[in-house]
C-alpha positions in Angstrom: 0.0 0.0 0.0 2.8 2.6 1.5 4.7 1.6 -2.0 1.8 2.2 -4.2 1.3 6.1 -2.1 4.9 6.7 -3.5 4.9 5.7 -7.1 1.4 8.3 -7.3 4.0 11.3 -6.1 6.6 10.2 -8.6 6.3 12.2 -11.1 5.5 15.4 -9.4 9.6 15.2 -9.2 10.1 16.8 -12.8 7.8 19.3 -12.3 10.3 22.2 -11.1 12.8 21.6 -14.3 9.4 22.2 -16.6 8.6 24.9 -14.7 12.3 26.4 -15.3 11.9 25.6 -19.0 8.6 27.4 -19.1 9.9 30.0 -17.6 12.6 30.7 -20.0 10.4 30.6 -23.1 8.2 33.1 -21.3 11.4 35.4 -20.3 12.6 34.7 -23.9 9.1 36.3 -25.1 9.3 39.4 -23.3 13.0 39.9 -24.6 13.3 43.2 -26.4 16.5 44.0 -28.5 18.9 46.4 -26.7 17.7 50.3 -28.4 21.0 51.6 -30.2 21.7 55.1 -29.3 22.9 57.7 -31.2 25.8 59.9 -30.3 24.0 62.4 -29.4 21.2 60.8 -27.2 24.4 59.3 -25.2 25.6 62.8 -25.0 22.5 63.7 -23.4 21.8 61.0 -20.9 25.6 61.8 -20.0 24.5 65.2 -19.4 21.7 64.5 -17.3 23.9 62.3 -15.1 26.3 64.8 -14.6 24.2 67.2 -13.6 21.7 64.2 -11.1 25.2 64.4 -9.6 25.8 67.9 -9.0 22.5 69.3 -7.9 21.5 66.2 -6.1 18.2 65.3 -8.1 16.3 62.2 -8.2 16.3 60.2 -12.0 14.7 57.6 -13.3 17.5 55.8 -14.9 16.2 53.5 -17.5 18.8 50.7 -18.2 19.0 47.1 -20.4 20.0 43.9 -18.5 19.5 40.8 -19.6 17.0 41.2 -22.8 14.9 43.3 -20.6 14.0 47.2 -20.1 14.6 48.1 -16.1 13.6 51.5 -14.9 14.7 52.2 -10.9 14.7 55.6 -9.5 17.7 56.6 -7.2 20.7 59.6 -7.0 23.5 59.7 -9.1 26.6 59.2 -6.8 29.5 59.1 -9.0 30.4 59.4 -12.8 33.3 57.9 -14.4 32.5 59.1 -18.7 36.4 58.1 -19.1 35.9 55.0 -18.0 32.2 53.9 -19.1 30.9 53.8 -15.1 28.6 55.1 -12.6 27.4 54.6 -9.4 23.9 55.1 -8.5 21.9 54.7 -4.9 18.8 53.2 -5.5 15.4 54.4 -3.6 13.9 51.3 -2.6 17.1 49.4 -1.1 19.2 52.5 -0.7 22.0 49.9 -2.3 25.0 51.3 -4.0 25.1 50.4 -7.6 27.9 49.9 -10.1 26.4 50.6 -13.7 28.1 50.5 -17.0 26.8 53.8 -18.9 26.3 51.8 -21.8 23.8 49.7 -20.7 21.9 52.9 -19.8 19.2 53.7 -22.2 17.1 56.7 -20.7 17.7 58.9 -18.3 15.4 61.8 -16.8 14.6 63.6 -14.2 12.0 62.7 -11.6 
């Protein structure tokens, strides 16, 4: 009887790994291709960090990661242009954050 109970559960077990497969084809769906930015618009969202930075303002900092669109707000901490970085404190966490400026795709002010 008990060994009968146990074979019913059985194939509950592969359950989670379709669930991680389904999960990726829904991700995969949702997937948008990484906007190319002009010169000029990286000029600008350069600009905008710069001065988030020096007059303390709140942005919306909208970035790419992973086939997906993220927007978080937070306060520019530190800009690197030379070297392609910034440092953000997010809002919700207050959690420093090393970004790479181009994964950046919008930037504006709150």
């Amino acid at each position: 009887m008990e060994h009968r109970g146990m074979k019913k559960w059985r194939p509950f077990a592969t359950m989670p790994e379709q669930y991680i497969g389904l999960k990726e084809i829904i991700d995969k769906q949702v997937e948008v291709a990484q906007p190319v930015l002009t010169e000029e618009q990286m000029e600008q969202i350069n600009f905008t960090l710069i001065e988030a930075l020096h007059t303390n303002k709140q942005v919306y900092l909208t970035y790419y990661k992973r086939g997906q669109r993220i927007t978080e707000t937070g306060f520019i901490q530190f800009v690197d242009s030379l070297g392609g970085l910034f440092v953000f404190i997010d809002d919700v966490f207050e959690l420093k954050n090393k970004m790479r400026l181009n994964e950046l795709v919008d930037v504006r002010f709150v």
